[in-house]
SERO-4910 file (N, C-alpha, C, O; in steps of 0.05 Angstrom, whole numbers):
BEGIN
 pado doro    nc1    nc2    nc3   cac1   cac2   cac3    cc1    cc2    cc3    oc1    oc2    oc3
  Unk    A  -3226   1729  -2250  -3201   1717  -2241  -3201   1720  -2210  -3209   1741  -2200
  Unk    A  -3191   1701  -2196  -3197   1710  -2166  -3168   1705  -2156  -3151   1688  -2161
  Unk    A  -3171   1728  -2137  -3151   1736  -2114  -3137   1711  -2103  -3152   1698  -2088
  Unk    A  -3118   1701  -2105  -3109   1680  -2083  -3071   1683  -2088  -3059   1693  -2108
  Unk    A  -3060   1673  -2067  -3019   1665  -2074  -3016   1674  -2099  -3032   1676  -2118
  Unk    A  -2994   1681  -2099  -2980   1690  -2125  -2976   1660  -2140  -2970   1643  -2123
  Unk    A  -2978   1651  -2161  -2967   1631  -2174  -2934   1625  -2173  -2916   1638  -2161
  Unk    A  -2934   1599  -2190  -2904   1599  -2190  -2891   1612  -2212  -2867   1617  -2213
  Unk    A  -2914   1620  -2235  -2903   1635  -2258  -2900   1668  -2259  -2885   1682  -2273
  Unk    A  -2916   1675  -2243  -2914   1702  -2225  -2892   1713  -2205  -2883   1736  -2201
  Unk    A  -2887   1690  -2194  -2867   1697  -2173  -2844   1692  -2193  -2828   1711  -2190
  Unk    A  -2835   1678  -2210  -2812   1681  -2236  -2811   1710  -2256  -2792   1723  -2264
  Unk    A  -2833   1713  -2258  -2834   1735  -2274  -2828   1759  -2246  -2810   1775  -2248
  Unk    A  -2838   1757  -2228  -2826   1778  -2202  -2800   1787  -2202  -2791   1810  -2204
  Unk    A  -2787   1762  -2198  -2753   1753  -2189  -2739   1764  -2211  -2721   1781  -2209
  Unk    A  -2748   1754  -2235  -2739   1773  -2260  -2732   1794  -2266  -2712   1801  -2279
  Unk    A  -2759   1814  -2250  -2755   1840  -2250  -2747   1851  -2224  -2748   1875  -2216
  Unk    A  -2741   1837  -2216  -2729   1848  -2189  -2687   1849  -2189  -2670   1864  -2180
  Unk    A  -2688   1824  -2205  -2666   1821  -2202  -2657   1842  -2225  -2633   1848  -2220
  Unk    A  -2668   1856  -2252  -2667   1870  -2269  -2663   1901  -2260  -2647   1915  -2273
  Unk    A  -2678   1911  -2238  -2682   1926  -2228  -2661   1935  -2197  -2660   1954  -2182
  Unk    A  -2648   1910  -2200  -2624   1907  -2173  -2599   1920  -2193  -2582   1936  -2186
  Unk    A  -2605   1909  -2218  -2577   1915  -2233  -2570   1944  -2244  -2549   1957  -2243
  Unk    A  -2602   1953  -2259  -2606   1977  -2265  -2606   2003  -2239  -2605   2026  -2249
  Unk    A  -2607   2002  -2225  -2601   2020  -2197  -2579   2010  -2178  -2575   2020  -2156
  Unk    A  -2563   1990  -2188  -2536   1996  -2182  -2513   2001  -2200  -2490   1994  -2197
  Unk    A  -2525   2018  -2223  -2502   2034  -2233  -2495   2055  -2227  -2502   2060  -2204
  Unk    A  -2481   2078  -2241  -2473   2096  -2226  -2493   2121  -2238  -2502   2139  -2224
  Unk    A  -2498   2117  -2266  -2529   2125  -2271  -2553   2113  -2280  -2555   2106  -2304
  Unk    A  -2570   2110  -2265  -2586   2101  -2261  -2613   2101  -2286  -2620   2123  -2296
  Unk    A  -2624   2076  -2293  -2642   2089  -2317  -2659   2049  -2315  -2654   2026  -2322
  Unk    A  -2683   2066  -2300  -2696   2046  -2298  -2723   2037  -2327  -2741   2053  -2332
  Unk    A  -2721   2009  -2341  -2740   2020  -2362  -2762   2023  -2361  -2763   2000  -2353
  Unk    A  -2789   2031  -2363  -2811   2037  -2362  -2827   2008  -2375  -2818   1993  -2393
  Unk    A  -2847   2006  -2365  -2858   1980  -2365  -2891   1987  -2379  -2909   2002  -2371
  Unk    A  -2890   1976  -2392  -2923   1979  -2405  -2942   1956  -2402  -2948   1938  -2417
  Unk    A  -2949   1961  -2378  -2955   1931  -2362  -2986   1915  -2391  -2985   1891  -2394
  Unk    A  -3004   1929  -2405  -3015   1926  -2428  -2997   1908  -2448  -3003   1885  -2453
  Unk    A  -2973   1920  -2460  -2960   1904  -2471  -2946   1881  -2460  -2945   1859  -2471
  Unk    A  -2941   1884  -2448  -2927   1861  -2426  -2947   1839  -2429  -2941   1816  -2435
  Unk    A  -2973   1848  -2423  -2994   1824  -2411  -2996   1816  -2448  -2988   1796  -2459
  Unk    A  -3005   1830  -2457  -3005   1816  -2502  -2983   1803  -2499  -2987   1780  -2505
  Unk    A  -2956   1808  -2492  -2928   1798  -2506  -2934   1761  -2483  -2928   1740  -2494
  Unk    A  -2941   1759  -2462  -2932   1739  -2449  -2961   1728  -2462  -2955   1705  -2470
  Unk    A  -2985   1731  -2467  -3008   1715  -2471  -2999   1709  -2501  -3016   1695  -2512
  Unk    A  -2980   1714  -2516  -2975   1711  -2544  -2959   1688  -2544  -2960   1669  -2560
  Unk    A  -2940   1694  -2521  -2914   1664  -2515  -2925   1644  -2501  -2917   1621  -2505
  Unk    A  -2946   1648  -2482  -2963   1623  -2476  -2972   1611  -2497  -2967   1587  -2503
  Unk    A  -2984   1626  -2510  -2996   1601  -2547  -2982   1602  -2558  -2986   1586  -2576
  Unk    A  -2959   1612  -2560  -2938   1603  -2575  -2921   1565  -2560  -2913   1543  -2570
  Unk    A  -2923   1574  -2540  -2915   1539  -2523  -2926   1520  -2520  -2916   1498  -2516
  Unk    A  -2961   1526  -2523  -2977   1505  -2520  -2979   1497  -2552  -2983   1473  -2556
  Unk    A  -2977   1507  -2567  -2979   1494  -2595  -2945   1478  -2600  -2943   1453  -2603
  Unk    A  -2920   1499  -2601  -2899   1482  -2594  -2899   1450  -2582  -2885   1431  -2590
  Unk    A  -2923   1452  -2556  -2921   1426  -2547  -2945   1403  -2553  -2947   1380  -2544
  Unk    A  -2963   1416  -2572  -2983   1406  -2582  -3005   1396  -2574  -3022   1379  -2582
  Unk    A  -3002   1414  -2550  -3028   1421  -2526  -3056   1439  -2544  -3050   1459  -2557
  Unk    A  -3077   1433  -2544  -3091   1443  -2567  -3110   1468  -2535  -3117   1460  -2513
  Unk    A  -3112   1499  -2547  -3123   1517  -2529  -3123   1525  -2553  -3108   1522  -2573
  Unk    A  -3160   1545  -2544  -3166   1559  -2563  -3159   1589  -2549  -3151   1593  -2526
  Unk    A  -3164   1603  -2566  -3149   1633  -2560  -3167   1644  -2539  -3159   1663  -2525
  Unk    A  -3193   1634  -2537  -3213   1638  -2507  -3201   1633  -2479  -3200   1648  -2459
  Unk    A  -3191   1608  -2484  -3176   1589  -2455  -3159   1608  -2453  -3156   1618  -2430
  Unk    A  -3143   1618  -2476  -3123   1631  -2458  -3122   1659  -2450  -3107   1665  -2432
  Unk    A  -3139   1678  -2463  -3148   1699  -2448  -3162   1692  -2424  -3154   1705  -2404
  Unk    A  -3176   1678  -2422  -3194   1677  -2401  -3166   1668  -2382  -3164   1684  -2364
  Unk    A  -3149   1651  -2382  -3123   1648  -2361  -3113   1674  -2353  -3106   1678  -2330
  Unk    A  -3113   1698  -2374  -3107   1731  -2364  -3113   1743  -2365  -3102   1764  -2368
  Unk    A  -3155   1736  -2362  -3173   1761  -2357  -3171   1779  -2371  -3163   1800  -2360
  Unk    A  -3177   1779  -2403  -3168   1788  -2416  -3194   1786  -2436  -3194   1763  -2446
  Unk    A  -3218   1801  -2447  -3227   1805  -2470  -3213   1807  -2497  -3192   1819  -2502
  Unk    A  -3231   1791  -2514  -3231   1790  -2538  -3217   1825  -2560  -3198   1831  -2575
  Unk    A  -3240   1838  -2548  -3231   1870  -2569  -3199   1870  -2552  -3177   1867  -2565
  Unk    A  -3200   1873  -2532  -3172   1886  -2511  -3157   1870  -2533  -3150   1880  -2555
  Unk    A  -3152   1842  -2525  -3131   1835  -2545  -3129   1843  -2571  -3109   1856  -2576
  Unk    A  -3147   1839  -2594  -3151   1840  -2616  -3141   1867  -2619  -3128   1871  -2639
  Unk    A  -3144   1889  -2601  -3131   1916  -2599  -3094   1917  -2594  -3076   1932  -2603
  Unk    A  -3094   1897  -2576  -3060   1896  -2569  -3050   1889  -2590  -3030   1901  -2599
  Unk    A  -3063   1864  -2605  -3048   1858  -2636  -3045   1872  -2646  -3022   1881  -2645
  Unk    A  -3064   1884  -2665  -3063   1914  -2676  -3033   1923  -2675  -3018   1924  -2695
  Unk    A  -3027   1929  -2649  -3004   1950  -2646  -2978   1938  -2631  -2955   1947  -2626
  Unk    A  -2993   1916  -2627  -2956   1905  -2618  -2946   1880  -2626  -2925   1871  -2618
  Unk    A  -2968   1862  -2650  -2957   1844  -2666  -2929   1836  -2680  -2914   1817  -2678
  Unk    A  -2928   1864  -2698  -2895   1858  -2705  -2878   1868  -2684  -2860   1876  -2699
  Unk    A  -2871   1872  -2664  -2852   1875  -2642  -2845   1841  -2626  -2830   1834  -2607
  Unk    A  -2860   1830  -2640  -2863   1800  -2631  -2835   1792  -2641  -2830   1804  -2662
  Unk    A  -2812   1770  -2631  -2798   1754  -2636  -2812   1748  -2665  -2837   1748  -2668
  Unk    A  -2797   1743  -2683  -2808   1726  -2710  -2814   1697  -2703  -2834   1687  -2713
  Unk    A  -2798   1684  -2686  -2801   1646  -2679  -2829   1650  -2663  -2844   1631  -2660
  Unk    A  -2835   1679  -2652  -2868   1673  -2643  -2890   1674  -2653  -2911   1662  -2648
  Unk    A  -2883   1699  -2678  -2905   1707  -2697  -2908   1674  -2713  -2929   1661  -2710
  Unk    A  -2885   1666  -2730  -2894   1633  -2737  -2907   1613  -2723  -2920   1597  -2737
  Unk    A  -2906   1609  -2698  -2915   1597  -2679  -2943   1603  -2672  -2958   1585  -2664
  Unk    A  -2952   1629  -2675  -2985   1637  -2671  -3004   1641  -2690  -3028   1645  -2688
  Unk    A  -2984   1640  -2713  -3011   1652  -2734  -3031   1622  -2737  -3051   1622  -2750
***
């Protein structure tokens, strides 16, 4: 994957957490949530194929790891353990 501008889907997912993180440290106690940047990257490569089939865009599950640098075992390991934590409307959507 090579180095270049942040995307436009990057810089959304940024703003997200930024603005998440504006809200959570302006309370009066503070409790920022911990991020499991591993799951994070399974949960959003799961809702990508979940939208491209939604829109009946045909990607094989290669195309889209390879979009997040992402081996075959790695994933096949994230499933494993964070499949059912999935939305149900996504788990129908990917199997």
């Amino acid at each position: 994957m090579e180095k270049s501008l942040i995307n436009p889907t990057e810089l959304a997912h940024m703003n997200v957490e930024q603005v998440a993180m504006k809200q959570a440290l302006s309370k009066s106690i503070t409790s920022v949530n911990p991020i499991n940047y591993r799951r994070l990257a399974y949960f959003l490569i799961e809702i990508r194929r979940a939208a491209y089939k939604e829109a009946h865009i045909r990607r094989t599950l290669k195309s889209v790891l390879d979009e997040f640098d992402v081996e075959y075992h790695t994933y096949y390991n994230w499933r494993e353990k964070w499949y059912l934590l999935l939305p149900r409307a996504i788990r129908i959507l990917i199997k």
